[in-house]
C-alpha positions in Angstrom: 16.7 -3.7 6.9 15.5 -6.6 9.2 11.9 -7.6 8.5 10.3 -7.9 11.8 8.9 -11.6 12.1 5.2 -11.2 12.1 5.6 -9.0 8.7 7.5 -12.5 7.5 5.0 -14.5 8.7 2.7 -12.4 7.3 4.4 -11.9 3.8 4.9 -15.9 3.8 1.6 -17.2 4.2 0.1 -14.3 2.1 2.3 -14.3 -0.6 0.2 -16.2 -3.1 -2.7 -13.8 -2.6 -0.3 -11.0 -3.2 1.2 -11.9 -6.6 -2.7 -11.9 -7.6 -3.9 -8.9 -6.7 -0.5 -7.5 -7.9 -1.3 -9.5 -11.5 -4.8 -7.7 -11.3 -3.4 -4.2 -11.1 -0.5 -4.5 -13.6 -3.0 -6.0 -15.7 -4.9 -3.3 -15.6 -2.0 -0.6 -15.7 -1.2 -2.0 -18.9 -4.7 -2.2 -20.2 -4.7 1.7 -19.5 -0.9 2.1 -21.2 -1.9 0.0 -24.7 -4.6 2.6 -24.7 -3.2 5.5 -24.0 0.3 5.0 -26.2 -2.3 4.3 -29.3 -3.7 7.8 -28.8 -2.2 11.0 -30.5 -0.4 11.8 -26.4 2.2 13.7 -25.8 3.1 12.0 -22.1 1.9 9.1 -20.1 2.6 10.3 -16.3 2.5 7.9 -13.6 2.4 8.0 -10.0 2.4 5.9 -7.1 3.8 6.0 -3.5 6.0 3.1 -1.7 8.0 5.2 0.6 7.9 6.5 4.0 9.7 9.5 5.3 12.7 8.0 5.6 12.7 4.5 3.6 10.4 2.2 1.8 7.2 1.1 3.0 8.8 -3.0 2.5 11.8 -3.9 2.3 13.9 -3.1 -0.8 14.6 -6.5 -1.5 11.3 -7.4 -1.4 10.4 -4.1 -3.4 13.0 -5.5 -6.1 11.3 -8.8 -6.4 8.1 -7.4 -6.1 7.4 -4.4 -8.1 10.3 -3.3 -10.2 9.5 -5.9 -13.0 6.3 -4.2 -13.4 7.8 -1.1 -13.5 9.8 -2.3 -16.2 7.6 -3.6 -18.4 5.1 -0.1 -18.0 8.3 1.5 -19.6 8.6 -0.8 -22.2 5.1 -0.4 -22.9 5.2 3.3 -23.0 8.9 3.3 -25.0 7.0 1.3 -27.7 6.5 4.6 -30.2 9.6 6.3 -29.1 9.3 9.4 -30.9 6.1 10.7 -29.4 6.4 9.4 -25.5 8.5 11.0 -23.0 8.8 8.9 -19.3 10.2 9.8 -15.7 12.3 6.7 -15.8 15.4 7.8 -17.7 
């Protein structure tokens, strides 16, 4: 996927202000996970929504660099009492 210029532009000279509010909401997703994994739970479900009908909302590469590390770390966070927690992300 080609990403139209002005998205670019867009994406290059906003990009600082996008890794903070991105910082802001993982930190608070993980906030919610450390309390939620410390209760007696039998499953942490989380949703969110980056497609469109027929691809992602940015590009992938963008998506990868962008997002998937926090998705990562929400599963690690989740995985940390095995025995008890069950994830979508298997």
């Amino acid at each position: 996927m080609v990403i139209p210029a002005l998205s670019l532009f867009l994406y290059k000279s906003l990009e600082e202000e996008f890794f903070k509010l991105r910082e802001m909401v993982h930190e608070y997703n993980l906030a919610h996970i450390k309390i939620w994994v410390e209760t007696d739970m039998d499953a942490i479900f989380m949703m969110d929504d980056w497609g469109a009908e027929n691809n992602l909302l940015i590009p992938l590469a963008l998506w990868r660099k962008f997002l998937k590390p926090l998705y990562k770390e929400y599963r690690e966070g989740i995985f940390i009492n095995e025995d008890r927690t069950m994830s979508s992300f298997e």
